[in-house]
PASEBA-1860 file (N, C-alpha, C; in nm, 3 decimals):
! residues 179
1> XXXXXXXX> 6.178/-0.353/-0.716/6.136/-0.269/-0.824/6.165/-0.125/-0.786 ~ 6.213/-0.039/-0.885/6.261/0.060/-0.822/6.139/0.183/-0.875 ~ 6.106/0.272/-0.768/6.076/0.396/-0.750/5.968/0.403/-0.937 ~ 6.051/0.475/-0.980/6.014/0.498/-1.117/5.914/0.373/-1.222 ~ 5.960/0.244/-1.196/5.945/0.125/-1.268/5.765/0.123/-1.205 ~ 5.785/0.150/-1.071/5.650/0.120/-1.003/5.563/0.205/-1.024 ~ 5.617/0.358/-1.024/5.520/0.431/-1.125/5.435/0.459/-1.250 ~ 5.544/0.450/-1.298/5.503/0.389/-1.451/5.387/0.280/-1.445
9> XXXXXXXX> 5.446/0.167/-1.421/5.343/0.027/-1.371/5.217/0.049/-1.380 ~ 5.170/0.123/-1.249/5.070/0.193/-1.133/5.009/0.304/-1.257 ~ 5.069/0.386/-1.291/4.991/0.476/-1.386/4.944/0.389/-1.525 ~ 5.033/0.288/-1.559/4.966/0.253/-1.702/4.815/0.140/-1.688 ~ 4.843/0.116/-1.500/4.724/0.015/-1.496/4.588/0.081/-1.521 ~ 4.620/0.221/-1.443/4.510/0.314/-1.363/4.456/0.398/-1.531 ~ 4.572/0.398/-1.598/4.496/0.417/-1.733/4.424/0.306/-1.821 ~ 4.488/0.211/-1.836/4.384/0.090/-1.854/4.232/0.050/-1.798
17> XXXXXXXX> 4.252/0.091/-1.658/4.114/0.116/-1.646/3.984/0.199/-1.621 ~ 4.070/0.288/-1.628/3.989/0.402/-1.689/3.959/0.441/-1.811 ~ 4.034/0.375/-1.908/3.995/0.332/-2.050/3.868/0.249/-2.082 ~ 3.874/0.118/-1.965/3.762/0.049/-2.021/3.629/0.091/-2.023 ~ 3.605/0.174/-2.004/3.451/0.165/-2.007/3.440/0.275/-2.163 ~ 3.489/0.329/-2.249/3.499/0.379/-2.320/3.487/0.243/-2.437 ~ 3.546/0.128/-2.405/3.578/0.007/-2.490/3.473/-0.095/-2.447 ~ 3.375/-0.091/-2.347/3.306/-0.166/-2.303/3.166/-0.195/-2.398
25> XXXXXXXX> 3.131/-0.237/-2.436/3.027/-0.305/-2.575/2.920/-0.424/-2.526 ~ 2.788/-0.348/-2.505/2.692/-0.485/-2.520/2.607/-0.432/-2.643 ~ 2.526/-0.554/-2.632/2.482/-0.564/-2.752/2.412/-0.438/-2.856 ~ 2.399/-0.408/-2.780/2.335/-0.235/-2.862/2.364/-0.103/-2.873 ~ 2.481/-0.071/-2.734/2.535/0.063/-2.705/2.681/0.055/-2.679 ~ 2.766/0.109/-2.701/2.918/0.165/-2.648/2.898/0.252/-2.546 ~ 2.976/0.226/-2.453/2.971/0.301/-2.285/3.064/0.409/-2.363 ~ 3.058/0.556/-2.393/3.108/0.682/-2.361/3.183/0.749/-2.291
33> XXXXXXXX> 3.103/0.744/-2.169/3.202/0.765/-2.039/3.088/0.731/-1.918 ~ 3.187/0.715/-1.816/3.120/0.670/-1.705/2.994/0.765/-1.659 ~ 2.896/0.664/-1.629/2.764/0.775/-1.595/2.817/0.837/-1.493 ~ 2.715/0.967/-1.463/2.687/1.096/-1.329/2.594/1.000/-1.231 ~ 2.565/0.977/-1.129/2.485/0.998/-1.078/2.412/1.080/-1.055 ~ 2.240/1.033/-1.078/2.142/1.091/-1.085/2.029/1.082/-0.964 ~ 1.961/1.159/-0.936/1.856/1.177/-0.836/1.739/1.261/-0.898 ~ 1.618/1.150/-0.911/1.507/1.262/-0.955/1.373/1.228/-0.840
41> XXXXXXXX> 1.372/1.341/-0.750/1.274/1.297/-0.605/1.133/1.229/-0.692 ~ 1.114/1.214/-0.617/0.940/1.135/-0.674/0.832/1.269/-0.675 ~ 0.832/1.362/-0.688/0.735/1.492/-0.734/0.810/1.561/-0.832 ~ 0.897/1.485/-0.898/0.949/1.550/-1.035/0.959/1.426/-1.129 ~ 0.909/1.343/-1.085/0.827/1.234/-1.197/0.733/1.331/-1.266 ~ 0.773/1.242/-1.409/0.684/1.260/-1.544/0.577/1.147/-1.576 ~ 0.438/1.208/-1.494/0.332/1.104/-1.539/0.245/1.150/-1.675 ~ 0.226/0.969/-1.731/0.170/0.966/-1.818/0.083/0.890/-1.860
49> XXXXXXXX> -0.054/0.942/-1.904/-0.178/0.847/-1.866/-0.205/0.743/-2.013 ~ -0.176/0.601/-2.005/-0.217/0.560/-2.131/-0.295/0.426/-2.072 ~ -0.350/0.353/-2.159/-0.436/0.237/-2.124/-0.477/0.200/-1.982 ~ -0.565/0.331/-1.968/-0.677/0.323/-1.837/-0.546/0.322/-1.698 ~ -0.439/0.332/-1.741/-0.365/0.379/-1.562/-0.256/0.472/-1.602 ~ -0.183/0.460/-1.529/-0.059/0.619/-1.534/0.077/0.528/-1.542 ~ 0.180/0.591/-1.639/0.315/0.546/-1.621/0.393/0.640/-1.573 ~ 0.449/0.646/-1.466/0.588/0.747/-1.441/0.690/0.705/-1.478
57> XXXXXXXX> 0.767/0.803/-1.512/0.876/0.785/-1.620/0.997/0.823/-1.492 ~ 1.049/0.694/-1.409/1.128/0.721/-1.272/1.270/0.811/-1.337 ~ 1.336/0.784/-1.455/1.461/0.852/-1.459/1.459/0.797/-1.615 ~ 1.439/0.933/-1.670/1.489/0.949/-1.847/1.609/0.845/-1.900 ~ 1.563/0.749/-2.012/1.660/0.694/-2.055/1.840/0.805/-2.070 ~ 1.776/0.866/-2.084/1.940/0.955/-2.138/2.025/0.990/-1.992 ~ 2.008/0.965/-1.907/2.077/0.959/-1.780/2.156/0.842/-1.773 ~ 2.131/0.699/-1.832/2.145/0.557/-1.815/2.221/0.543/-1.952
65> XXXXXXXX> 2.255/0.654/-2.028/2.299/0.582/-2.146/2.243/0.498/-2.255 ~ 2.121/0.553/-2.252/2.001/0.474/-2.335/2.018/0.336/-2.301 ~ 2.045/0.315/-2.208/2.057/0.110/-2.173/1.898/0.075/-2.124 ~ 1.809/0.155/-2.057/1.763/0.102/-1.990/1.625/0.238/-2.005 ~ 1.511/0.258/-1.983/1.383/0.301/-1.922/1.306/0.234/-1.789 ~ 1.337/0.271/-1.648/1.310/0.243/-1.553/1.117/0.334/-1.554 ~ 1.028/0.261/-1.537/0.897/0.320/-1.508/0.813/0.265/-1.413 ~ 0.721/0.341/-1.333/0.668/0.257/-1.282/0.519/0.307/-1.279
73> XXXXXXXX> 0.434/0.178/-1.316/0.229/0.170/-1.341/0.218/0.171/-1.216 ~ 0.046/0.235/-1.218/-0.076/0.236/-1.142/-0.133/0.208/-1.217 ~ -0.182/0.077/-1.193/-0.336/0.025/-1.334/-0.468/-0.033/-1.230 ~ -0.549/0.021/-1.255/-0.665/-0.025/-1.199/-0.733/-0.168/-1.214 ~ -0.784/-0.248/-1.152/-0.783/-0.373/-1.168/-0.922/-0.423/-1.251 ~ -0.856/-0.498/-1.306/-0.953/-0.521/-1.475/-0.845/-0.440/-1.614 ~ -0.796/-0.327/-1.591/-0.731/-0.273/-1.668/-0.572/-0.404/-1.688 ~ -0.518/-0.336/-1.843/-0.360/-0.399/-1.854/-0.337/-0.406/-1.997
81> XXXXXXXX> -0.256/-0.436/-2.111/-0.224/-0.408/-2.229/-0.234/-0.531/-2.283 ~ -0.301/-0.545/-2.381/-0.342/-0.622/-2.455/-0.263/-0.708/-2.544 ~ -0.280/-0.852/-2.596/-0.141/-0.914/-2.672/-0.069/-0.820/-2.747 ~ 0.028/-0.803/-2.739/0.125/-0.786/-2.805/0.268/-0.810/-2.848 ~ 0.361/-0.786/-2.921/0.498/-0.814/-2.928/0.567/-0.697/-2.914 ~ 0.712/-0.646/-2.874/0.752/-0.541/-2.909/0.899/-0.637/-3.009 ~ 0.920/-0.561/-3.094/1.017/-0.567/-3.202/1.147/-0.512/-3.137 ~ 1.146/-0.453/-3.002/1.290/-0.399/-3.036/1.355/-0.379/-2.852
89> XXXXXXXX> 1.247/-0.419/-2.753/1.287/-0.416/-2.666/1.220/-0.513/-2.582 ~ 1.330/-0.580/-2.446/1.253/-0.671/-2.388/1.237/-0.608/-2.276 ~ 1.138/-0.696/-2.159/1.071/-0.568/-2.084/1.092/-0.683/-1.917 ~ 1.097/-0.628/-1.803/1.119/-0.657/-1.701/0.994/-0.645/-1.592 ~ 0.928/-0.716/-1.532/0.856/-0.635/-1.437/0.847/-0.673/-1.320 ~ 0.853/-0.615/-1.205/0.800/-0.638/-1.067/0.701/-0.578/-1.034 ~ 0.635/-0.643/-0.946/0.523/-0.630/-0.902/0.551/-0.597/-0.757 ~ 0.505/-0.479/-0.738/0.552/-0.410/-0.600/0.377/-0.437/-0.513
97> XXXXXXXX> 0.266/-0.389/-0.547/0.163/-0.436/-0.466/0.037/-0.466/-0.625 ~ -0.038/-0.553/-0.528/-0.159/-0.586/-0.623/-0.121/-0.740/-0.709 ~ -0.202/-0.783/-0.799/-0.164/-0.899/-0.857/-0.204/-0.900/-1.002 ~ -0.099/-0.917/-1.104/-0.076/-0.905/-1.227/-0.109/-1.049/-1.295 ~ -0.212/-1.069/-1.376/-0.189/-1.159/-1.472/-0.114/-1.158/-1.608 ~ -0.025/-1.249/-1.602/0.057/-1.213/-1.772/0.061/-1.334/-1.861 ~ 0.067/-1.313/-1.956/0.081/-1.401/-2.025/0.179/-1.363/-2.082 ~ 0.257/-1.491/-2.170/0.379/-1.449/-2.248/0.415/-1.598/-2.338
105> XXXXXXXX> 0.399/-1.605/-2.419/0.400/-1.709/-2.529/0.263/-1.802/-2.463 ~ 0.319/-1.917/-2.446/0.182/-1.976/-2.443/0.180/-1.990/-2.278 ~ 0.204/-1.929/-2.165/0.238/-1.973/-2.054/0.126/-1.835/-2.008 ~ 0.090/-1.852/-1.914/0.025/-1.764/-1.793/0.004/-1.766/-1.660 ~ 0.068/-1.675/-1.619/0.049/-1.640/-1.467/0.042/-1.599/-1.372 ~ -0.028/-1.567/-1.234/-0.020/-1.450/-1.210/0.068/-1.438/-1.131 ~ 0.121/-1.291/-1.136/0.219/-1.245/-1.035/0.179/-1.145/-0.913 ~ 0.240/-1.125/-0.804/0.209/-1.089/-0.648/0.328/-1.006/-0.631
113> XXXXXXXX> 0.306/-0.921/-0.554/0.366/-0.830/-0.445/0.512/-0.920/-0.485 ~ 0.619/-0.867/-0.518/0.784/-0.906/-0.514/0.781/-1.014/-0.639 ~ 0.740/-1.040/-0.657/0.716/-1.137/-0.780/0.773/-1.044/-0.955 ~ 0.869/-1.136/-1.011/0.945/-1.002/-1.087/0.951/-1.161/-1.229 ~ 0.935/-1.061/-1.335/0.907/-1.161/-1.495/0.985/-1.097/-1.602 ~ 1.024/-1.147/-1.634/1.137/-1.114/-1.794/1.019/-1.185/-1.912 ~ 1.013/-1.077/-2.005/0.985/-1.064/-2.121/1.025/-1.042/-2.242 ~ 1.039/-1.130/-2.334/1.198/-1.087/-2.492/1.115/-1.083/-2.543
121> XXXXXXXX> 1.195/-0.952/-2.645/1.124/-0.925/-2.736/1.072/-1.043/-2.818 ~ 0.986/-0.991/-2.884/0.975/-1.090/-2.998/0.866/-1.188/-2.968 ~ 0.832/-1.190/-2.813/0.733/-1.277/-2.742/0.619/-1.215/-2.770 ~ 0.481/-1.285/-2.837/0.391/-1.212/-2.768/0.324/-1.230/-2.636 ~ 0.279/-1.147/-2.568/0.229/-1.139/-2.422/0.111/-1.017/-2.405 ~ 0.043/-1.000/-2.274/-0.008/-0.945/-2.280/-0.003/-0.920/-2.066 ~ -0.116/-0.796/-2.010/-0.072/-0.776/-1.886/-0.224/-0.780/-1.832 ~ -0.295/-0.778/-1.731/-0.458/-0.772/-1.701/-0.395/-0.749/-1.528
129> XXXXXXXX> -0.448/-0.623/-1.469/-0.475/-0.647/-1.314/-0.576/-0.733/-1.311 ~ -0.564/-0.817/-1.193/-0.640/-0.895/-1.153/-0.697/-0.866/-0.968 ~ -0.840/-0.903/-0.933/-0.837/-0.861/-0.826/-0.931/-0.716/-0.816 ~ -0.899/-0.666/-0.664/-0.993/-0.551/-0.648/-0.909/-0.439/-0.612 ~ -0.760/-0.487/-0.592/-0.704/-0.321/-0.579/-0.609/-0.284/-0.668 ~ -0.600/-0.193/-0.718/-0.491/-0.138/-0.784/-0.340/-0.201/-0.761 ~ -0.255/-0.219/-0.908/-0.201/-0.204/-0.844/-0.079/-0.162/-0.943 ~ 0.053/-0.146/-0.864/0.143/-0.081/-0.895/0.299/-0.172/-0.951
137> XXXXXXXX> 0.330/-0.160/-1.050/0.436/-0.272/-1.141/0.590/-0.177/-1.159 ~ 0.668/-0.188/-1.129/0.820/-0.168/-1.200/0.838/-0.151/-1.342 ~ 0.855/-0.134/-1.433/0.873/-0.180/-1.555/1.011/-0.098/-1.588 ~ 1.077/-0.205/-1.640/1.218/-0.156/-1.698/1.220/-0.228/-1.838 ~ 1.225/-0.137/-1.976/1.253/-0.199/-2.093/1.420/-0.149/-2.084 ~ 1.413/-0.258/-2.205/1.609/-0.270/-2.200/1.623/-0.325/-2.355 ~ 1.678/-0.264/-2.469/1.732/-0.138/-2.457/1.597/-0.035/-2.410 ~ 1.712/0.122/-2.385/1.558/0.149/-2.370/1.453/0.197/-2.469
145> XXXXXXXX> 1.352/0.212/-2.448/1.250/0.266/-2.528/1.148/0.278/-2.505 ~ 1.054/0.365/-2.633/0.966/0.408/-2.612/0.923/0.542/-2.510 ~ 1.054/0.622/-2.479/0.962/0.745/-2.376/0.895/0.804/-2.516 ~ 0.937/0.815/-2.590/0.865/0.946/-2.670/0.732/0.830/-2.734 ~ 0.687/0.743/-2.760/0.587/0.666/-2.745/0.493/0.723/-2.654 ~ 0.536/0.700/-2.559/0.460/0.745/-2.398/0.429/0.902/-2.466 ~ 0.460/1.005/-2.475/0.435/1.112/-2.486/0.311/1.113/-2.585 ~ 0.327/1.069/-2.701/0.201/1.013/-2.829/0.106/0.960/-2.744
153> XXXXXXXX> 0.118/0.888/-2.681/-0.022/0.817/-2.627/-0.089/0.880/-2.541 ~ -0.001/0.978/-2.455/-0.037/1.114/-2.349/-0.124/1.190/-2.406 ~ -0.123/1.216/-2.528/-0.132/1.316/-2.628/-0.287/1.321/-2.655 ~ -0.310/1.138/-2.686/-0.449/1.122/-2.715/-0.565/1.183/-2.626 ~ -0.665/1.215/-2.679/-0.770/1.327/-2.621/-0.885/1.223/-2.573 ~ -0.871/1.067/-2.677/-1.049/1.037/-2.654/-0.919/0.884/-2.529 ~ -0.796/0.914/-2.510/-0.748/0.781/-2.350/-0.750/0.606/-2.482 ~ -0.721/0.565/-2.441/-0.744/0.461/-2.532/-0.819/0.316/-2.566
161> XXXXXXXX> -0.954/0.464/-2.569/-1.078/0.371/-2.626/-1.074/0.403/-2.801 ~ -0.991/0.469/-2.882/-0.947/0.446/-2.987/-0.848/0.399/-2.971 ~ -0.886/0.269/-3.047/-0.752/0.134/-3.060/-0.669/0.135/-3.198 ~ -0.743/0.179/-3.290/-0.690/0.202/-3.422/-0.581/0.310/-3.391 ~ -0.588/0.411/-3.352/-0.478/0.523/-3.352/-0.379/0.471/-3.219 ~ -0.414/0.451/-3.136/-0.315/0.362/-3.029/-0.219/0.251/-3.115 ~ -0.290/0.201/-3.190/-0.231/0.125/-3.219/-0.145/0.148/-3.345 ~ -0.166/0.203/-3.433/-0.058/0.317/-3.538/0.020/0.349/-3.441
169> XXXXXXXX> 0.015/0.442/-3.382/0.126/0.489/-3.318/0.199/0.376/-3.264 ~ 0.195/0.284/-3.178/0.267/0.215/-3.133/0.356/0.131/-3.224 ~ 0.266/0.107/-3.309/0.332/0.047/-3.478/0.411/0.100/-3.555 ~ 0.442/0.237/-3.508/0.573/0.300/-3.565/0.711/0.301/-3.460 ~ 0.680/0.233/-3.377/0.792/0.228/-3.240/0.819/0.031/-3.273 ~ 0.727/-0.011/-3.320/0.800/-0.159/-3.342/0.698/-0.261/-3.265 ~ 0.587/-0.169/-3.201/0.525/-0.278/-3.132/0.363/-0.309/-3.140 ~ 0.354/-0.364/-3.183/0.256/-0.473/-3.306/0.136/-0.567/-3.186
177> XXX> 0.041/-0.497/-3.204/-0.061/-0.566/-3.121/-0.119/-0.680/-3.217 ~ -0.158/-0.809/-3.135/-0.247/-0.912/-3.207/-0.422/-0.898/-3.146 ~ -0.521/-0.881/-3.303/-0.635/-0.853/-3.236/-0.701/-0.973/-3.235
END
């Protein structure tokens, strides 16, 4: 192959794939362009206090290409979110320390330290610490959603021992508690 032929070649591959991710398609978003890498230290977390523990918000959906909301709870034990469904995102969790009871359609169980559960939408489920220590969960919804949710529920003055307004609000994001 001569000189030129191999160039050509070599450049039309190297444009092909650097094309794809511009053409790359799942179910909800078109890739743009290739993400930046991001770094946000852990004292420039955005905490936010809703149903009796704190969510940090580890790295803003808009860094990820709206694919994803990486967060991670401190819920006190007895505390956790009550049945619900979300309409529009399914939700991921690990359990880094402490022990989580979940439910999720008709199944329940609890989860431990490394212990990690997929949740689709559309399921209802619900979350309860269990136990005497706190403890601390992963949560990644996918697509993402809900930061600006989180901000509304921040917002509330009386924490959420009003369930009626917790629950409006959340009902305009798609996610529908069963009482």
């Amino acid at each position: 192959m001569s000189r030129s032929k191999f160039i050509k070649l070599t450049t039309d591959i190297g444009e092909g794939i650097i094309s794809i991710p511009s053409i790359v398609k799942t179910k909800s978003k078109y890739f743009a362009h290739i993400l930046d890498p991001k770094i946000v230290r852990n004292q420039n977390n955005k905490t936010i206090h809703i149903f009796g523990g704190s969510r940090i918000l580890k790295l803003p959906a808009k860094y990820l290409n709206d694919l994803f909301t990486p967060t991670k709870e401190e819920i006190q034990p007895g505390q956790g979110v009550p049945l619900h469904l979300h309409k529009n995102e399914d939700e991921v969790f690990k359990v880094l320390e402490g022990e989580m009871e979940l439910r999720a359609g008709n199944k329940t169980t609890v989860l431990k330290a490394g212990d990690v559960a997929f949740g689709p939408k559309g399921v209802l489920h619900s979350c309860k610490i269990i136990g005497n220590k706190k403890a601390k969960v992963i949560l990644h919804e996918l697509p993402e959603g809900n930061e600006e949710i989180f901000e509304e529920l921040n917002e509330l003055t009386d924490g959420p021992s009003n369930f009626k307004v917790l629950s409006d609000i959340c009902g305009r994001y798609g996610i529908s508690f069963i009482s």
